[in-house]
KOLNUTI-175587 format. One record per residue (C-alpha): z negated, y negated, x negated. Coordinates in steps of 0.05 Angstrom, whole numbers, plus 5000, padded with zeros to 4 digits. Layout:
% residues N
ZYX;...
//
This chain:
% residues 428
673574068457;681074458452;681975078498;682075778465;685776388499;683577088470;689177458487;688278318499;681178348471;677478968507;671278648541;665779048529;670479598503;674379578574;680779458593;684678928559;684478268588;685077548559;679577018563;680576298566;675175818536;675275068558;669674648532;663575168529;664475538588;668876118599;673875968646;678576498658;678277298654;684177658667;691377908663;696877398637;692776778632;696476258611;692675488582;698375048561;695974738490;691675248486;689075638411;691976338418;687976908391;691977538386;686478088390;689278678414;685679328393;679578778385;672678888427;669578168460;662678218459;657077608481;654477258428;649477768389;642377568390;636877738338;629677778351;627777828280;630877298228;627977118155;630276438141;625476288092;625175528093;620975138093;618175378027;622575898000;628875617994;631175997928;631676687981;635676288049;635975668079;637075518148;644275288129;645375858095;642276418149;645176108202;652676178176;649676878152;648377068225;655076728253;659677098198;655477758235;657577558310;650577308319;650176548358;642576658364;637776838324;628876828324;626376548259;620176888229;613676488220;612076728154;614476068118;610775528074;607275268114;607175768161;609975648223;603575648259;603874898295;608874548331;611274028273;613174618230;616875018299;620174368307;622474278238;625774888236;628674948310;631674128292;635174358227;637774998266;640674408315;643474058253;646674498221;649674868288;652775578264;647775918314;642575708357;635375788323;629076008360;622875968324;617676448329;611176158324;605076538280;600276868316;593976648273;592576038229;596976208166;597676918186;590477018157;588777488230;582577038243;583076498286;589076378338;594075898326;596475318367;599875768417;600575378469;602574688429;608175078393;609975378473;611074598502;613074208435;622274188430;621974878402;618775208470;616275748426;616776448477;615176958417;610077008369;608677468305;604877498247;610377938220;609978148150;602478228167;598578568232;594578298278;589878788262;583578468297;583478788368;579578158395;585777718360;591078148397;587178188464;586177398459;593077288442;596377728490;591977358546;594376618526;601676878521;601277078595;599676378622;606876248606;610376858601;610776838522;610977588484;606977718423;610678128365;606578618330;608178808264;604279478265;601779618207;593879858202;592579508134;586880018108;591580538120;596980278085;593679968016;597080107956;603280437995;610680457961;614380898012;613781328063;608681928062;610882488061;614783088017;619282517969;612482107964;609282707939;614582897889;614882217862;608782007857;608381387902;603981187944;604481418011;604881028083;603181548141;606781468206;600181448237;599080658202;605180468254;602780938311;595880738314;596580058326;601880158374;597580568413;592780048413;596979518429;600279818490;594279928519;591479258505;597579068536;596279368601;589679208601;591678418605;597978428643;601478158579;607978278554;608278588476;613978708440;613879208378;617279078314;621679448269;619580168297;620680658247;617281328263;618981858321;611581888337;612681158356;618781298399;613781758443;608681268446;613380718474;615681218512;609781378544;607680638563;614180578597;612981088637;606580838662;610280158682;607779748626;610079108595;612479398526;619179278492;621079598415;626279378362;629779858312;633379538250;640079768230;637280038165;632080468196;638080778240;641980968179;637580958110;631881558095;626781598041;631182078002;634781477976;628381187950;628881777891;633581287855;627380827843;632680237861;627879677896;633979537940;631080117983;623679767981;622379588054;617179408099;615379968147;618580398094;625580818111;622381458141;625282178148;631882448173;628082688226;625481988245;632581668241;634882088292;630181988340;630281288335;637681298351;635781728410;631181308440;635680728429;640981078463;637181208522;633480588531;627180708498;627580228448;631079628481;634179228426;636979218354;634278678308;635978678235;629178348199;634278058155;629177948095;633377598039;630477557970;631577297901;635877627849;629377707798;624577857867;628978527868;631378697802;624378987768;620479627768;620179857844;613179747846;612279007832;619578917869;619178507940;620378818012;625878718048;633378768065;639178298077;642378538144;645377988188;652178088160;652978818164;648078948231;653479068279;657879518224;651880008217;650979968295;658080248306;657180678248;650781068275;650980918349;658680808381;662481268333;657481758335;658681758422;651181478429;653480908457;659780508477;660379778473;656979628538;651579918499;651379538446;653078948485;645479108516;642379328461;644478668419;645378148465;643478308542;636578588514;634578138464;635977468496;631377748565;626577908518;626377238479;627076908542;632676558503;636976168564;644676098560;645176748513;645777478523;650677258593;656577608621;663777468593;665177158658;667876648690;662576008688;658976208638;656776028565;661976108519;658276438461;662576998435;663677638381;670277928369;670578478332;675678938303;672979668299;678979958272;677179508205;674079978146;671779758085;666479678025;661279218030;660978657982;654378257976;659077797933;661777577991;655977368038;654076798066;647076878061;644476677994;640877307977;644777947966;638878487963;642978948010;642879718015;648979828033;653279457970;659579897957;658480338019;665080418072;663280068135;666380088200;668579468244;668978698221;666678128266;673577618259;670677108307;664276758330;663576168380;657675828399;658875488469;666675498455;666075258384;668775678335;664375878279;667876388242;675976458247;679277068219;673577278182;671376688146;666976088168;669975458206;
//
């Protein structure tokens, strides 16, 4: 493999310095390194960031190939900075034994634009009654570490208590979509004054709160680790809050659409805005990018939910949930969290990379850019601005909310263990 020299890219937002890759390790960091033969990337003004890491992918196959592939999501997340990225369970099958984890972590291996980590289901077919093969999907070649019914709730106390205590034999995490289902039926958006107005159904904050509640203290009740998906509501933030405080094993997500997007935008009645928890209130979006700020929730992962063209273009309430987000995750990041002064890129170095990976327990990602180590890599310009264009995403679904809306920052390069994966914006 040739040698690459990034030359002036601000690590972490630092200082400039250049970084030499040889192979897939990083082998020098610092002033005026010089690699004879050497690629030479001019990235002055450019941030270096580790490779990003996603705890929350959609890659549909096997059985819904029409929305993504794993081809197709995988050079999705690389043209995004990501070199990592968890794959949902809810495929068909569902990814509740090890042949199907295997399948899909072998053709994330084949096709090589990021790594792919399989999350395994938490029940047989996500149907919350019986426990899947937890511990076959843990030891087969995927060594499953997370697993999530996501898209549904382990709403069975007994199933969450049972599960939590067969992760902890190995140190695995369960995911909790949290979602109390009675609460919920028949629910369009969020509940509250725009619900009202329009006349759709509501979902309460108190559907995600409750079963948080629960959960953490199932949690600590086991000695397990759980991890909380896409939390949406401020009520959550407290209650994560709150089991941190008392030492607990809890870790919470935010998606970069919940940082930005509120349910006023769902008075256009465009199903683009149709998304599972539902955007929530202005109030809500900023404490969410509070909490991520200070720690509270530990991670950003973008539930990049790609769908069909004719899945999204109908009457909002027969339309399917879910948003594209791999490609624009890191834009909407620096949009709501860096220029904003929430964070700098330390920050979001931590919050989509350091974080993530510890969580996963995902090896050989989420590592210093230092000397020695993994050469899995973002670069990003932040001085780029400019439209989004779904026309021009990898992924092959284009269901994103954010078509036509100025963006800041542009990822130019990926590599995954030295290997470049995107070059100047556009896929090797």
């Amino acid at each position: 493999m040739s040698k690459t020299l990034i030359r002036g890219a601000k690590v972490l937002g630092g200082e400039p310095q250049d970084v030499l890759i040889d192979g897939g390790t990083i082998a020098r960091v610092g002033d005026a390194v010089e690699a004879d033969g050497a690629t030479v990337v001019e990235a002055e003004g450019h941030v270096l960031l580790p490779g990003l890491v996603d705890l929350h992918t959609h890659l549909r196959e096997p059985g819904r190939e029409d929305s993504e592939t794993v081809l197709t999501g995988t050079r999705a997340a690389a043209t995004g900075g990501f070199t990592a990225v968890h794959a949902m369970a809810n495929t068909f099958p569902v990814a509740d034994t090890a042949g199907v984890v295997e399948q899909v972590w072998r053709l994330g291996r084949e096709y090589g634009y990021c790594d792919v980590q399989p999350v395994g289901a938490v029940t047989v077919g996500l149907e919350g009654n019986k426990l899947a093969e937890l511990g076959a999907m843990h030891d087969s070649a995927a060594g499953v570490m997370v697993f999530s019914d996501d898209g549904k709730c382990v709403d069975d106390a007994v199933i969450m208590r049972r599960a939590l205590e067969y992760v902890k034999a190995f140190g695995g995490v369960v995911a909790q979509h949290a979602q109390e289902p009675r609460l919920t039926e028949g629910a369009q958006m969020n509940e509250g004054t725009v619900s009202a107005e329009l006349g759709l159904g509501g979902w309460p904050a108190v559907a995600e709160e409750s079963i948080i509640a629960r959960d953490v203290l199932l949690a600590a009740h086991v000695g397990s680790r759980v991890h909380i998906c896409h939390l949406s509501t401020a009520g959550s933030v407290e209650l994560v809050r709150w089991a941190k405080s008392k030492g607990w094993d809890v870790t919470a997500e935010v998606t970069p659409h919940h940082l930005l997007l509120t349910d006023e935008l769902v008075r256009s009645y465009d199903p683009v805005y149709k998304v599972n928890p539902p955007l929530r209130t202005e109030a809500d979006v900023m404490a969410l990018r509070e909490a991520l700020a200070d720690g509270t929730i530990d991670c950003v992962a973008t539930d990049h939910a790609p769908h069909p063209h004719e899945d999204k273009d109908c009457e909002w309430a027969a339309a399917a949930m879910g948003m594209v987000g791999l490609e624009t995750a890191l834009s909407v990041v620096q949009h709501t969290m860096v220029d904003s002064g929430l964070l700098d890129w330390a920050g979001v170095a931590d919050r989509m990379s350091f974080r993530p990976a510890e969580i996963g327990r995902l090896s050989g990602h989420g590592r210093p850019v230092s000397e020695g180590e993994p050469a899995n890599l973002t670069l990003v310009d932040p001085a780029y601005r400019g439209a989004v264009d779904p026309a021009g995403f990898a992924s092959r679904s284009r269901n994103t909310p954010y078509a036509g809306r100025e963006l800041p920052g542009r990822v130019t390069h990926t590599w995954l263990r030295g290997r470049a994966t995107l070059v100047d914006g556009k896929l090797a």
